[in-house]
MDAnalysis code that builds the backbone (N, CA, C; Angstrom):
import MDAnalysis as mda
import numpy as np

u = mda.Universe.empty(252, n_residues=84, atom_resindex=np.repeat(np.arange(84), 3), trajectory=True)
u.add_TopologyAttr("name", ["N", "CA", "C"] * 84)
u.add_TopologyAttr("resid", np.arange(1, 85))
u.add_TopologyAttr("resname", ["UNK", "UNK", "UNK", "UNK", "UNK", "UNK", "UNK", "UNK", "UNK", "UNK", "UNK", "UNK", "UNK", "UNK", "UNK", "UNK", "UNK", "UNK", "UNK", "UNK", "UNK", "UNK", "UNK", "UNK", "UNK", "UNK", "UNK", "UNK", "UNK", "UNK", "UNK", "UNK", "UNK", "UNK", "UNK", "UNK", "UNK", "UNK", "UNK", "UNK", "UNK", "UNK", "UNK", "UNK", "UNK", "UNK", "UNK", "UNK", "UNK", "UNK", "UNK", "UNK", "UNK", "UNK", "UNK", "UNK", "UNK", "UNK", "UNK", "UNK", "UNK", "UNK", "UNK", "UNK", "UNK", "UNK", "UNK", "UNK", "UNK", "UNK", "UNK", "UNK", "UNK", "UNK", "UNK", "UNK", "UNK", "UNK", "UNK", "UNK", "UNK", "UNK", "UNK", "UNK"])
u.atoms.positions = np.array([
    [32.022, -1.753, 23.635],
    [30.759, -1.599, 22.925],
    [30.983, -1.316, 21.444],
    [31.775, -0.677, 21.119],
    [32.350, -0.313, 19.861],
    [32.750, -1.623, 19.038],
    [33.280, -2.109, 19.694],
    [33.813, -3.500, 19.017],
    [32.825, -4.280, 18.994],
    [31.859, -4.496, 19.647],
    [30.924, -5.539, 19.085],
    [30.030, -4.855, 18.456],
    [29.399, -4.012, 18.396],
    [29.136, -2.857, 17.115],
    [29.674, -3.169, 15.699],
    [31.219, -3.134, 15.887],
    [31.794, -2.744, 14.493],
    [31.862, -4.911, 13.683],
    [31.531, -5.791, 15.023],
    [31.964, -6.886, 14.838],
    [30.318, -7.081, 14.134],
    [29.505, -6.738, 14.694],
    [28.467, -7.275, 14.120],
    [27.579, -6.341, 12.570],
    [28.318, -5.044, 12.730],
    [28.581, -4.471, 11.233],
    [29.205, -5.735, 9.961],
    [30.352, -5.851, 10.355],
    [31.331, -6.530, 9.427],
    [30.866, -7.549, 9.172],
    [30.043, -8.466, 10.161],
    [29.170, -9.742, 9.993],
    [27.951, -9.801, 8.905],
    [27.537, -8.479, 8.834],
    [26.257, -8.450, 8.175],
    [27.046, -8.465, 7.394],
    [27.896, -7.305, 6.943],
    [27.846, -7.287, 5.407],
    [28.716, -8.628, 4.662],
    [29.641, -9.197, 5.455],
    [30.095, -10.395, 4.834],
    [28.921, -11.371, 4.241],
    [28.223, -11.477, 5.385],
    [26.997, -12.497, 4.953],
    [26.110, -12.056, 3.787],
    [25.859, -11.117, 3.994],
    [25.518, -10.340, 2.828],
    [26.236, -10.206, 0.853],
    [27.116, -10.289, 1.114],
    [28.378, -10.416, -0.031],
    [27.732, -11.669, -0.576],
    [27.441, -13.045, -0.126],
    [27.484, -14.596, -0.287],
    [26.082, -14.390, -0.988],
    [25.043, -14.033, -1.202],
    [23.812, -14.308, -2.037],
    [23.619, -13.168, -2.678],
    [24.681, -12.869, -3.650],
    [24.560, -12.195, -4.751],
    [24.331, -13.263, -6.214],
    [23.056, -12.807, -7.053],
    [23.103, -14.137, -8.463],
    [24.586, -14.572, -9.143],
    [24.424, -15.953, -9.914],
    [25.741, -15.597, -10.062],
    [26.046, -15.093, -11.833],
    [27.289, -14.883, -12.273],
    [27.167, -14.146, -13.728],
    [25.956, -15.093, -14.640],
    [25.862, -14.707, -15.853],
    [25.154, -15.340, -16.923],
    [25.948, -16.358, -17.514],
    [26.987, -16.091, -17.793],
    [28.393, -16.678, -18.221],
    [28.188, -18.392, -17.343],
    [28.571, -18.246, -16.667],
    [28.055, -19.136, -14.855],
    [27.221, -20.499, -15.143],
    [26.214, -19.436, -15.229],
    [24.762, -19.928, -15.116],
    [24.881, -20.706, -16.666],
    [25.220, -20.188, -17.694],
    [25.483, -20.754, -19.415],
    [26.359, -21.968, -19.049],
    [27.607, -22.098, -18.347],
    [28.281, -22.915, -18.627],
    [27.545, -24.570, -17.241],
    [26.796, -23.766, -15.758],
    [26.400, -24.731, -15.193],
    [24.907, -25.487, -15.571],
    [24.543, -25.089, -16.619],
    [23.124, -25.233, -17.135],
    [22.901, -26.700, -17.920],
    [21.459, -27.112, -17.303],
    [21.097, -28.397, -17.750],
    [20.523, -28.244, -18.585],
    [20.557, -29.185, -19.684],
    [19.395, -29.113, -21.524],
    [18.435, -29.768, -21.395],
    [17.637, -29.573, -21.856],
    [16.211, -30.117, -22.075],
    [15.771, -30.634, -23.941],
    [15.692, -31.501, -24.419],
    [15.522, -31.475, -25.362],
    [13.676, -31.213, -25.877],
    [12.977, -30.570, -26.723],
    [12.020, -30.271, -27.475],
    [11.908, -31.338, -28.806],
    [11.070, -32.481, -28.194],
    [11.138, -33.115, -29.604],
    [10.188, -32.625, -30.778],
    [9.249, -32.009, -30.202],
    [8.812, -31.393, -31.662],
    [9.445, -29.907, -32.408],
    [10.100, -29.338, -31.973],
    [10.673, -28.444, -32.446],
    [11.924, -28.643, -32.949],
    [12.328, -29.885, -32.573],
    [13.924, -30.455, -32.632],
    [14.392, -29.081, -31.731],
    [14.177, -28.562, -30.718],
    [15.682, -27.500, -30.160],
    [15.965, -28.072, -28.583],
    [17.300, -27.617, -28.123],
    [17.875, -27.728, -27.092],
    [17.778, -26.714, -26.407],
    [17.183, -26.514, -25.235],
    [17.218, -25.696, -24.614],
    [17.783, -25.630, -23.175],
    [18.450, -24.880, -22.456],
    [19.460, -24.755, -21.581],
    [18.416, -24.005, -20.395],
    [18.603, -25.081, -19.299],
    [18.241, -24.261, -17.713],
    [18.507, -24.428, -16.702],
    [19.008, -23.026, -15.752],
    [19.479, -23.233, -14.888],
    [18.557, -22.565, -13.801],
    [18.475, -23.087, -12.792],
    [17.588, -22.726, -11.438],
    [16.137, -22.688, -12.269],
    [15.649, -23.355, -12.627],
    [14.321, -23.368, -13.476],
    [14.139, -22.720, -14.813],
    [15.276, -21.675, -15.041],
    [14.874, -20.405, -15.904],
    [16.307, -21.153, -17.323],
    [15.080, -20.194, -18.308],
    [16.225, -20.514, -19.760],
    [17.460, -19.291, -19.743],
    [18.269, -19.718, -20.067],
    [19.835, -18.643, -19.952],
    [20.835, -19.581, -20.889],
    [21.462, -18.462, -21.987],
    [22.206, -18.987, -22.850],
    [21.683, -19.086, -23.791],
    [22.114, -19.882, -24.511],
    [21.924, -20.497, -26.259],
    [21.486, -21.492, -26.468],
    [19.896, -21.379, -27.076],
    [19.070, -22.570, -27.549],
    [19.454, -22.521, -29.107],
    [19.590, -23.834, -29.396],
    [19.974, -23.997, -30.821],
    [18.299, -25.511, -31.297],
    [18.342, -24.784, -32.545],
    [17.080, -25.813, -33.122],
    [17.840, -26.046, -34.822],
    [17.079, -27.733, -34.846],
    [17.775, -27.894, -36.198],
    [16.400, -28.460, -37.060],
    [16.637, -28.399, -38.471],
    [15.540, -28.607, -39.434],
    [15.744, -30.440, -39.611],
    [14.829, -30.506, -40.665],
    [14.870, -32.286, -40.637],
    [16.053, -32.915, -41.853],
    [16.689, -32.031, -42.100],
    [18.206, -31.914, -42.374],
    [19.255, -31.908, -41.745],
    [19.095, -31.466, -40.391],
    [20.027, -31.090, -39.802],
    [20.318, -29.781, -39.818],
    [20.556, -29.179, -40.663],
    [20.685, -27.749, -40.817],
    [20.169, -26.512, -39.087],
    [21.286, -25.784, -38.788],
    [20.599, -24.805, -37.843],
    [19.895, -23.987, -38.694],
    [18.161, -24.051, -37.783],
    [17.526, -23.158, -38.144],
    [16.872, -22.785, -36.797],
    [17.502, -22.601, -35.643],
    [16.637, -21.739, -34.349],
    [18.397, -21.210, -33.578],
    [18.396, -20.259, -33.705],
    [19.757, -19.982, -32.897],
    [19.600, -18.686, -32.017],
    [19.070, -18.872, -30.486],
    [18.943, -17.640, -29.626],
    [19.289, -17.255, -28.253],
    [19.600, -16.571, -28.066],
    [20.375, -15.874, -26.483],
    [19.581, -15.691, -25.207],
    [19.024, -16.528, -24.520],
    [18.527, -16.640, -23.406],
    [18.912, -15.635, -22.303],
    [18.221, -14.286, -21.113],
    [18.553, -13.877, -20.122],
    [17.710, -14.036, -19.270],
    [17.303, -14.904, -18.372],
    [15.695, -14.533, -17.250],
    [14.646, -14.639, -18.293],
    [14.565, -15.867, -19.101],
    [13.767, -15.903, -19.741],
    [13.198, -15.203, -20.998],
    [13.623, -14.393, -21.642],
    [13.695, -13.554, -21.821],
    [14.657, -13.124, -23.160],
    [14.095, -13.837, -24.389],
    [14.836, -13.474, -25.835],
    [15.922, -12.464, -25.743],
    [17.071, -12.646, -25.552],
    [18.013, -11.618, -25.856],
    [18.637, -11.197, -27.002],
    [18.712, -11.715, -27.602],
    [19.572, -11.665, -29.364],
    [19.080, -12.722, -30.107],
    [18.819, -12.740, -31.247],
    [18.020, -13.719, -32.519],
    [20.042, -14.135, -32.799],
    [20.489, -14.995, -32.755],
    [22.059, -15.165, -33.271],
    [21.653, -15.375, -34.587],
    [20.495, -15.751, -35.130],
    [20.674, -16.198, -36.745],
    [20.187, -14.833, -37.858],
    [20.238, -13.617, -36.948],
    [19.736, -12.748, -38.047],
    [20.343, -12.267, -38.704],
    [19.966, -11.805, -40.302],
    [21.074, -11.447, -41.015],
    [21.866, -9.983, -40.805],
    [22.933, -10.191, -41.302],
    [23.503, -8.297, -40.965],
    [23.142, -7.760, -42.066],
    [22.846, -6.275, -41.649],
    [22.426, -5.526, -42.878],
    [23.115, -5.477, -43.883],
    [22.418, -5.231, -45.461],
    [23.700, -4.783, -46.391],
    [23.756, -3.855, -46.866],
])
C-alpha cells in the first residue's frame, strides 16, 4: 500500500514539473513578428502575447521606438536617456 501511495505521489509531482511557463529569454528567442505598417514597428509574439523587444523606425530609418515587452506589459523604454 505504501508503494503505490508513494508511486502515485511521485507521479503527480513529475507531471506536475512539465507545465511550468517557459523563461522570457525562451519565449524572446521562440517569438513570431508582426509587422505595424503604420507605425513602421516590429513587434514580437509568442502564445498570443507581446514579449521582448519591439523596435520602430522613422521615415529615415533612424530607431525611434525601442521597448521591452513582459505579458504585455511595457517593461523598460530602451531608448531613454540616462541622467546627467
Amino acid at each position: 500500500m505504501k508503494r503505490v501511495l508513494a508511486s502515485i505521489l511521485i507521479l503527480f509531482f513529475l507531471a506536475s514539473c512539465g507545465t511550468s511557463e517557459r523563461p522570457v529569454v525562451h519565449q524572446g528567442w521562440e517569438a513570431r513578428y508582426r509587422y505595424d505598417e503604420g507605425n513602421r514597428r516590429l513587434h514580437p509574439y509568442y502564445d498570443h502575447r507581446r514579449v521582448g523587444k519591439s523596435i520602430g523606425r522613422d521615415e529615415r530609418g533612424k530607431v525611434d521606438y525601442k521597448v521591452w515587452w513582459r505579458n504585455q506589459i511595457i517593461n523598460e523604454n530602451l531608448l531613454k536617456q540616462p541622467p546627467r
